[in-house]
C-alpha positions as CSV (number, residue, x, y, z in Angstrom):
1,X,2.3,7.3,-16.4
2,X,-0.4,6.8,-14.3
3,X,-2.3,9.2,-12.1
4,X,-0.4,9.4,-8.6
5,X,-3.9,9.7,-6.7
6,X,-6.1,7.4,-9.3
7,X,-3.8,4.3,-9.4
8,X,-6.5,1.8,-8.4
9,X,-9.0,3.8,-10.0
10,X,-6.7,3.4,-13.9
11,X,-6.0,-0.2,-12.8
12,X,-9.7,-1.0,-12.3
13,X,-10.1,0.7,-15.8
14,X,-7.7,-1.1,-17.3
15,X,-8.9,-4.1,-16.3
16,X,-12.5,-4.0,-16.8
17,X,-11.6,-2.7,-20.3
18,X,-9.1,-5.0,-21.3
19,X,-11.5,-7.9,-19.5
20,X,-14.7,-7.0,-21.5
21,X,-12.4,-6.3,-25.1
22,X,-10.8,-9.5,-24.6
23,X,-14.4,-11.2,-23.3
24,X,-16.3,-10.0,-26.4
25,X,-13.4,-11.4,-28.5
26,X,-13.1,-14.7,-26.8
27,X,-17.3,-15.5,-27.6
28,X,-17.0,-14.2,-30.9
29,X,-14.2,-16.4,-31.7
30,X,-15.8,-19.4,-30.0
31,X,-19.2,-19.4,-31.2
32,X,-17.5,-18.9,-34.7
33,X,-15.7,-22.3,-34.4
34,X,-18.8,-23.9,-32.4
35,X,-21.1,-22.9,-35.6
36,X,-18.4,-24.2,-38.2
37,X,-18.3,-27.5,-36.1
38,X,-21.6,-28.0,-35.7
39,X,-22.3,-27.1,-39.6
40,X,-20.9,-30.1,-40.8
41,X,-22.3,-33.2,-41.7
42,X,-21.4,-35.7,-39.7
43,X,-18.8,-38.5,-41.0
44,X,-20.9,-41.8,-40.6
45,X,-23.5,-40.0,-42.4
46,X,-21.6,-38.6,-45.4
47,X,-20.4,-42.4,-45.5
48,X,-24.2,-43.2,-45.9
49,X,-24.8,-40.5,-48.3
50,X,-22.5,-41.8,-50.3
51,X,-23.3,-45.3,-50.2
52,X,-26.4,-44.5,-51.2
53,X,-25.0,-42.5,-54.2
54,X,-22.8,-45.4,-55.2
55,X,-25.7,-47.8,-55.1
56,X,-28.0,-45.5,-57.2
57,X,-25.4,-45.1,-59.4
58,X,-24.3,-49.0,-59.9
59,X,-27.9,-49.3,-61.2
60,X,-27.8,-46.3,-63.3
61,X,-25.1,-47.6,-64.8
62,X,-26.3,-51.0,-65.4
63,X,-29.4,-49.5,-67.4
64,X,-31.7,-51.4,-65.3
65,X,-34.1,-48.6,-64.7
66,X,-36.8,-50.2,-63.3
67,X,-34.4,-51.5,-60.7
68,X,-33.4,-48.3,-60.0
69,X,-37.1,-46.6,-59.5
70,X,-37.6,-49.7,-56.9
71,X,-34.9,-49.1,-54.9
72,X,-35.5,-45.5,-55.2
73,X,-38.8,-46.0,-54.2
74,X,-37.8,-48.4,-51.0
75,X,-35.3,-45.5,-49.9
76,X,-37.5,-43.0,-50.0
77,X,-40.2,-45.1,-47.7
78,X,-38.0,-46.3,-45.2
79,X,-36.0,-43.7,-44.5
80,X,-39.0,-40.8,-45.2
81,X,-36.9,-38.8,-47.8
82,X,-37.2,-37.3,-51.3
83,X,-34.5,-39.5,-53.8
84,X,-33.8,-38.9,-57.2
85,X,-31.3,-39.6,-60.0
86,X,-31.3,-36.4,-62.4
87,X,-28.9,-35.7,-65.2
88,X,-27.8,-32.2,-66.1
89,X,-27.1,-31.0,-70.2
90,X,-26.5,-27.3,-71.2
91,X,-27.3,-26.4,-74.7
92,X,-25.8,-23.6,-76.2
93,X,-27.8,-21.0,-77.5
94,X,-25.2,-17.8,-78.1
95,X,-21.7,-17.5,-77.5
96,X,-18.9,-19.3,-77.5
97,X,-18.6,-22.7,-75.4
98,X,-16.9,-22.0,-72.1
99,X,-14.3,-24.8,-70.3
100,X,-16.5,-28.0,-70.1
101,X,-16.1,-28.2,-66.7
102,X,-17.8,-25.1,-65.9
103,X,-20.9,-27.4,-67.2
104,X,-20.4,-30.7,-65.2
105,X,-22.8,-31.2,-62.9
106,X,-26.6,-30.7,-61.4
107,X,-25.2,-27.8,-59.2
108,X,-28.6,-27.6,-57.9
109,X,-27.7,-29.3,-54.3
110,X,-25.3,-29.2,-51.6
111,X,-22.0,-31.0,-51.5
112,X,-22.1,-33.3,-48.9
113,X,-18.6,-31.9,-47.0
114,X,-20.2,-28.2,-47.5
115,X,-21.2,-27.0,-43.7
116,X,-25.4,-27.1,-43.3
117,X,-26.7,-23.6,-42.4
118,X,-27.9,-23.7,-38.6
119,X,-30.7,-21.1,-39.1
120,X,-32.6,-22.7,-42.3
121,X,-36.3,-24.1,-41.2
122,X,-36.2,-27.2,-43.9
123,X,-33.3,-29.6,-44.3
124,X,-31.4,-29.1,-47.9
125,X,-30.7,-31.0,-50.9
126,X,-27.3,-32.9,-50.8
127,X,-26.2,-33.7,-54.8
128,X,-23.8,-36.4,-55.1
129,X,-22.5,-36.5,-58.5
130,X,-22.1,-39.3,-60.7
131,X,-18.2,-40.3,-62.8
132,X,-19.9,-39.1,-65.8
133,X,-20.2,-35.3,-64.7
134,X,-23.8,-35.2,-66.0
135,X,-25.6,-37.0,-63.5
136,X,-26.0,-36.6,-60.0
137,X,-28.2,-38.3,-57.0
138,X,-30.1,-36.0,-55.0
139,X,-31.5,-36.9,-51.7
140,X,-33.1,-34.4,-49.3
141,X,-30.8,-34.7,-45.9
142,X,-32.7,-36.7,-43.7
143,X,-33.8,-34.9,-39.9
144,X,-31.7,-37.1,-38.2
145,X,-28.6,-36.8,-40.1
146,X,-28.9,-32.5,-40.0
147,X,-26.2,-31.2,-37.5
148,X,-26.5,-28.6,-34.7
149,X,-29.1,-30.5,-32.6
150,X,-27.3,-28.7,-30.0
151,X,-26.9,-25.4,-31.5
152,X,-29.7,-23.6,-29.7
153,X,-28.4,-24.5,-25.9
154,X,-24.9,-23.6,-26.8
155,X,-25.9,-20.4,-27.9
156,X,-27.5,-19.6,-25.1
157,X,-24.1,-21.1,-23.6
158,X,-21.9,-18.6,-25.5
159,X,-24.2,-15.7,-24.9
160,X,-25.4,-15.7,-21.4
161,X,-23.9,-18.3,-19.3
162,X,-20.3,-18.2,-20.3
163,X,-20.4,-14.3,-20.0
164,X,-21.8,-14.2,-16.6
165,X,-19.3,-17.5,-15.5
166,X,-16.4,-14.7,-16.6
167,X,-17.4,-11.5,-15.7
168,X,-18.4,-12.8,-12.2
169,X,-14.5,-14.3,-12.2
170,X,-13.3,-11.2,-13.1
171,X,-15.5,-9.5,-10.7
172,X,-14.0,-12.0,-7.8
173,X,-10.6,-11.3,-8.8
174,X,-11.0,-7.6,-8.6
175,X,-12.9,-7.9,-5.6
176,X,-10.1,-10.0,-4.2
177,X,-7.3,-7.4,-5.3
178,X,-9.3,-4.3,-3.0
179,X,-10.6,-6.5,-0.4
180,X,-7.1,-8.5,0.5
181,X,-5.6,-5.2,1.7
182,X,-8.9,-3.9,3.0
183,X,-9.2,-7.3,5.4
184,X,-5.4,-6.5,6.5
185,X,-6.0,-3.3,7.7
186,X,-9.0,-4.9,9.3
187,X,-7.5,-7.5,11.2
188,X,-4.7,-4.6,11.8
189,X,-6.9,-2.7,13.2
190,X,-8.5,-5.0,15.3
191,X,-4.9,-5.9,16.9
192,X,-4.1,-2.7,17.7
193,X,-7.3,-1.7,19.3
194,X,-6.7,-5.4,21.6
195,X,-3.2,-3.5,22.2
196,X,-0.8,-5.1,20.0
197,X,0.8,-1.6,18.9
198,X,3.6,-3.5,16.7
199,X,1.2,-4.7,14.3
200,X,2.0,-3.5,10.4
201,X,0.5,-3.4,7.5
202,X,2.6,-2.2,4.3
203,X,4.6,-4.8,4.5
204,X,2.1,-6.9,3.8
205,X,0.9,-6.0,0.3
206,X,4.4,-6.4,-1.1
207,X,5.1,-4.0,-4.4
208,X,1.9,-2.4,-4.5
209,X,1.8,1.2,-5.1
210,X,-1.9,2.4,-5.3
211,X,-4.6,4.3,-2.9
212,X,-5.2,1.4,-0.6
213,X,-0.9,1.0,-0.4
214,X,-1.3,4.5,0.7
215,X,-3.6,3.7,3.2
216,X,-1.7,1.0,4.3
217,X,0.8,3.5,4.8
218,X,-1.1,5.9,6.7
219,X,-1.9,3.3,9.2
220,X,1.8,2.2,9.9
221,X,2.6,5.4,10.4
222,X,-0.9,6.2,12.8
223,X,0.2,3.0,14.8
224,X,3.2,3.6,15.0
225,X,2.9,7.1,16.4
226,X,-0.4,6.2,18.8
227,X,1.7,2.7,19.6
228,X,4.5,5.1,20.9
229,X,2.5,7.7,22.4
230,X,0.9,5.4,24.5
231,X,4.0,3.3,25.6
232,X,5.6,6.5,26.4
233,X,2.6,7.3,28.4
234,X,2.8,4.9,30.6
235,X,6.7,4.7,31.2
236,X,6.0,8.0,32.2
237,X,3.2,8.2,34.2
238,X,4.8,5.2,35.9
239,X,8.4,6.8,36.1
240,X,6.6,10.0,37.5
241,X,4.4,7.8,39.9
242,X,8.0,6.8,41.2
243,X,9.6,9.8,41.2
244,X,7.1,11.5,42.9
245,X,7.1,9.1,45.9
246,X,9.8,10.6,47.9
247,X,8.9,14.0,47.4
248,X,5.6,13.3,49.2
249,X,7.2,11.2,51.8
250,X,9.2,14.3,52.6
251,X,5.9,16.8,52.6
252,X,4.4,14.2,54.7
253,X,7.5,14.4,57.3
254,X,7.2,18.2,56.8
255,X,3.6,18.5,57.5
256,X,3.6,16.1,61.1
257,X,6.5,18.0,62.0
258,X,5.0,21.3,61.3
259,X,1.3,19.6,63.1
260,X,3.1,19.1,66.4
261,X,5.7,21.2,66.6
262,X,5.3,24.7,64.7
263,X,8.9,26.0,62.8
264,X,10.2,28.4,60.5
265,X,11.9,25.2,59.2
266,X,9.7,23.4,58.9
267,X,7.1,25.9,56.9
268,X,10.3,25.9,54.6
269,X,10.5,22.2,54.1
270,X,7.2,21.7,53.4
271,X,7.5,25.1,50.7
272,X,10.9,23.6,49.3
273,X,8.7,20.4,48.9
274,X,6.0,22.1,47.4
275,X,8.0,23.3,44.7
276,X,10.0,20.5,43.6
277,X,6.8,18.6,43.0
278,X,5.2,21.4,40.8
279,X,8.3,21.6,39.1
280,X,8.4,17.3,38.5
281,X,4.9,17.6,37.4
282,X,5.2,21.1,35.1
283,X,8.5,19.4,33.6
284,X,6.7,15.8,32.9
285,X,3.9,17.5,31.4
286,X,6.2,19.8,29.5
287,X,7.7,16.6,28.2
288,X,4.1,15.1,27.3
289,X,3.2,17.3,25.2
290,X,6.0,17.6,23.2
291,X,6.3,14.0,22.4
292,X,2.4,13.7,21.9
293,X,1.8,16.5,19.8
294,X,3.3,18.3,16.8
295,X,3.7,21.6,18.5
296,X,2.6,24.6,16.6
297,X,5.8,26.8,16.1
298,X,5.8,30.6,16.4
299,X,8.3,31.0,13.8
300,X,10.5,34.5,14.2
301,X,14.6,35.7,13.8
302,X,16.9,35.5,16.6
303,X,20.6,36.1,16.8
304,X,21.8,33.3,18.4
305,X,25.0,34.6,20.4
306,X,22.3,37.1,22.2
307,X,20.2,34.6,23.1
308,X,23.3,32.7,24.3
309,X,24.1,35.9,26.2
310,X,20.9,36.0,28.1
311,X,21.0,32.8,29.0
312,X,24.5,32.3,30.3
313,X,23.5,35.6,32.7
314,X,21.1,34.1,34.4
315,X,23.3,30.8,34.6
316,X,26.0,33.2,36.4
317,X,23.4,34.6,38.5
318,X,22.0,31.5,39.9
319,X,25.1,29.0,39.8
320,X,28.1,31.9,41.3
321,X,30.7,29.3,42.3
322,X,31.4,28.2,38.5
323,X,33.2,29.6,35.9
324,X,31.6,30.2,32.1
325,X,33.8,30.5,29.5
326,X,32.8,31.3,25.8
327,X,34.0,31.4,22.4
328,X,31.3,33.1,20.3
329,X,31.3,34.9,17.1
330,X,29.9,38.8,17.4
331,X,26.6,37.2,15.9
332,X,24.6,34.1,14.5
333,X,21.7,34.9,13.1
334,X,18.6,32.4,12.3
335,X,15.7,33.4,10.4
336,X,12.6,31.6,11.4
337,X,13.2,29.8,14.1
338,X,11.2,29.1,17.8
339,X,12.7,31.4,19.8
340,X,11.1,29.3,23.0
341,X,12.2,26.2,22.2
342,X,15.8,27.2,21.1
343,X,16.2,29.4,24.1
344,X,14.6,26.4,26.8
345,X,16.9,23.7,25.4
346,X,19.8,25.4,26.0
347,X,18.9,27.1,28.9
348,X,18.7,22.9,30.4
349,X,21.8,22.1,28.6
350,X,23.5,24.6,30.5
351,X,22.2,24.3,33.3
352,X,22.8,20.4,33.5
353,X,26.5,21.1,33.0
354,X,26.7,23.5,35.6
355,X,24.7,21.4,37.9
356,X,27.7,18.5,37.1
357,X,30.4,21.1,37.3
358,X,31.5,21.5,41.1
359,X,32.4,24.6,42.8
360,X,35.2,26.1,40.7
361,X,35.0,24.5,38.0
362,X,34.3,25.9,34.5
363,X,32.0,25.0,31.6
364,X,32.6,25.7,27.8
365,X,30.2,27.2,25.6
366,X,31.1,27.2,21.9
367,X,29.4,28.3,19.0
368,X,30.7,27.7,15.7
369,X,29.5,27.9,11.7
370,X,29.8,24.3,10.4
371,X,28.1,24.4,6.8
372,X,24.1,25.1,7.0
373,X,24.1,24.9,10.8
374,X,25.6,26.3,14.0
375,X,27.3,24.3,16.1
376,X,26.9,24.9,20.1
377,X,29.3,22.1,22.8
378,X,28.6,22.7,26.3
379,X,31.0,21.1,28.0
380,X,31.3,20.6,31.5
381,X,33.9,19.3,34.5
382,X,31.7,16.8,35.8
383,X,32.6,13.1,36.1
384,X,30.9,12.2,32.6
385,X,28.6,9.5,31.5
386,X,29.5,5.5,31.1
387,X,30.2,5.5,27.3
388,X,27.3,2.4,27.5
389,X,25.0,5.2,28.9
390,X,25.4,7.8,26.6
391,X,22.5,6.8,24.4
392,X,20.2,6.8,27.4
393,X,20.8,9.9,28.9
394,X,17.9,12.0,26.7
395,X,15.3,9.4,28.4
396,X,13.0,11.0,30.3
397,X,14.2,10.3,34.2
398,X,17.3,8.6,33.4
399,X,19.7,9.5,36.0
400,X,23.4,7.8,35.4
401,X,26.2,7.2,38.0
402,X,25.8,8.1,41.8
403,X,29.3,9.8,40.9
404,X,27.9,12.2,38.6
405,X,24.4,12.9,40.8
406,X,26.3,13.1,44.3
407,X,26.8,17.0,44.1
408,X,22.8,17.5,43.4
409,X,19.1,16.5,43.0
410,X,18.1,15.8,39.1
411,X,14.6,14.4,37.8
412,X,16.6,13.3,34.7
413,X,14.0,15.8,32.7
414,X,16.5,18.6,31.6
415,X,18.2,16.7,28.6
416,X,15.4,15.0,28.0
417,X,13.4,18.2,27.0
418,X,16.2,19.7,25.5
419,X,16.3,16.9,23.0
420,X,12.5,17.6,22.0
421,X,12.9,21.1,22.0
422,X,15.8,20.9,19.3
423,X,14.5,18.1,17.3
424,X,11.2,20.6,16.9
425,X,12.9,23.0,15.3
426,X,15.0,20.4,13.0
427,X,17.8,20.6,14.5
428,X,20.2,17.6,16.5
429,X,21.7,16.9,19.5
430,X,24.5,14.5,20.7
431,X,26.2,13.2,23.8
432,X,30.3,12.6,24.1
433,X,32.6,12.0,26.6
434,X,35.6,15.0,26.6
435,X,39.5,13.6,26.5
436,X,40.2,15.2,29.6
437,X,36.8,14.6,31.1
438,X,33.1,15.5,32.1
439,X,30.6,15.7,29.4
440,X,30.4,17.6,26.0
441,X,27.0,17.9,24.7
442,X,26.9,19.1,20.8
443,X,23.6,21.1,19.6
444,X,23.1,21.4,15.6
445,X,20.8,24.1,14.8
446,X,20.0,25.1,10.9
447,X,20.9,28.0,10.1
448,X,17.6,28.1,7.9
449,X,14.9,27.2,10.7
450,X,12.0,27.6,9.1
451,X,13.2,25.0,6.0
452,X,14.2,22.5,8.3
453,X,11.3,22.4,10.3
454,X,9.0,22.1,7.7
455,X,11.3,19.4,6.4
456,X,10.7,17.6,9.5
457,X,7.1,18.2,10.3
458,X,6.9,16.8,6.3
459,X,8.6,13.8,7.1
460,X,6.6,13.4,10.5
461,X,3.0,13.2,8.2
């Protein structure tokens, strides 16, 4: 198996490797066959050797001898080569007399279909033997009938100019396999940084699994974290832009009023005023950070029902017209959990349902052990949410029904944060509709906080 963080590096080796092995193989096995080729004789000459042969041998034959030294003669000057008719005996001087055919022939010149060495300097003997077996013509092998005239510049072919024409292919094709996704991310890049925050890359490079697919990874999920950061950005700078509108109006009111004519009630306008804009802007910026950063968690035990406690005492305190009622176990206890971020997200949860819950009315608070997590529904006596707005209500400044916001001022911040603050810790939190009415918000919480969250912040790398 290959090397999880050297997969290019054993592909690159395997290639070059593999490349040069089979390169080195490939010229030897060509400029084998190119040298055998070029070895032989070609056929229109062996025809003419052998036509010579045949002649020399007609007048052999004929025992016209002098006939035979003229021709020989008129060969050798007009074609400027050595000729000669030679016949071979053995005599036996010890030994018994081996197979006569082991005897046959002048065996002192090349066969005509033999290959011609490439390297000698001279050109060689070629013996053509005669029907008798004891004679032979010899005729040295002319210079224009010796192969491999084109030896030399197709060694030089084999040995430098092929190797370079392959390796540099090879080299282009590697090249091409690190530079394709390299010019991806490039163009990527440059998209992104002209604003185009959809732009991807892995999917792009198909099946590959190596450094630069993990690169390609690593950008998707840059871009796609930057691309949301900065959309979020700006539907929130331009939702809190909006929402901050009125509140200024009204400190503008506040402050002529209190210019011309001096009032208790109006110094308390313009403090009342005061504070709901810190609050707008503390909340937005609460909400900033959380979905622009990966928060650093102070990781400690809690019991869960005394948090719940705390909590639901200030609630009474500040909301006395509604009812609380609980169902809570004598503990819950989480082990390495954020104790801030538990505690403010359902501190807002609560205090969203009371906030929907008129005078009177009562809100649930649950806690129960479901598996590896605690399971907390607040539910309230409000008017509910649109099942087609259910989704939306954890958007930052999402306000639903004037039905369900007649009874109070919201920013639409509360379930928005809470939704950060328990997806941080690795837990979840959902959204229904009750059967008898108002809203029932479900918060999951592992039980384990401190394995969950690092299960999420690994998934979030």
């Amino acid at each position: 198996m290959l090397n999880v963080k050297r997969r290019l590096f054993w592909k690159l080796c395997i290639t070059f490797t593999a490349g040069v092995v089979a390169l080195f193989y490939l010229l030897d096995f060509l400029a084998v066959k190119a040298e055998d080729s070029m070895s032989q004789i070609a056929q229109k000459h062996r025809d003419q050797l052998l036509a010579w042969a045949a002649e020399a041998e007609t007048l052999f034959n004929a025992g016209d001898n002098a006939e035979l030294d003229r021709w020989l003669a008129q060969l050798q000057q007009s074609e400027q080569l050595q000729a000669a008719v030679v016949q071979f005996e053995s005599t036996l001087i010890s030994g018994g007399q081996l197979e006569p055919e082991r005897y046959t022939g002048f065996n002192f010149g090349r066969n005509v279909a033999w290959p011609v060495h490439l390297y000698f300097d001279f050109n060689p003997v070629m013996e053509i033997p005669f029907g008798d077996g004891q004679t032979s013509f010899l005729v040295g092998l002319p210079a224009y009938m010796r192969p491999g005239d084109l030896w030399y510049s197709t060694k030089i072919t084999l040995q430098l100019i092929l190797p370079m024409v392959l390796l540099a292919v090879l080299s282009l094709l590697v090249y091409s396999h690190i530079m394709r996704p390299i010019s991806q991310l490039r163009r990527a890049t440059n998209a992104f940084s002209h604003g185009d925050f959809s732009v991807r890359v892995r999917t792009l490079l198909g099946g590959r699994n190596d450094e630069l697919a993990d690169l390609a990874d690593t950008f998707d999920y840059m871009a796609q974290r930057i691309g949301d950061q900065i959309v979020n950005q700006r539907h929130l700078i331009a939702d809190l832009s909006h929402e901050l509108r009125t509140p200024l109006t009204r400190l503008d009111i506040a402050v002529d009023s209190l210019n011309s004519r001096p009032s208790t009630e109006n110094i308390a306008r313009v403090s009342r005023e005061s504070q709901h804009i810190r609050r707008l802007v503390e909340d937005t910026l609460t909400l900033a950070w959380l979905d622009n950063e990966r928060p650093r968690l102070e990781l400690e035990g809690l019991d869960l029902v005394d948090l719940i406690d705390v909590i639901l005492e200030d609630a009474r305190f500040e909301f006395p017209g509604r009812l609380i009622n609980t169902a809570l176990p004598a503990t819950a206890r989480i082990e390495q959990t954020c104790h801030r971020a538990v505690g403010q997200a359902l501190e807002n949860i609560i205090r969203n349902a009371l906030r929907f819950t008129a005078d009177g009315g009562a809100v649930q608070v649950t806690l129960e052990t479901v598996g590896e997590y605690y399971r907390i529904y607040v539910q309230d006596q409000g008017p509910g949410v649109p099942e087609h707005q259910l989704a939306q209500i954890f958007q930052p400044f999402f306000r639903g029904d004037s039905a369900r916001l007649s009874n109070h001022k919201s920013f639409g911040l509360g379930l928005a944060l809470a939704q950060r603050q328990v997806h941080i810790v690795g837990g979840d939190i959902v959204a229904r509709n009750a059967p008898k009415g108002g809203l029932c918000v479900t918060i999951g919480l592992p039980r384990d906080g401190h394995s969950a969250a690092m299960g999420l912040l690994g998934q979030a790398k």
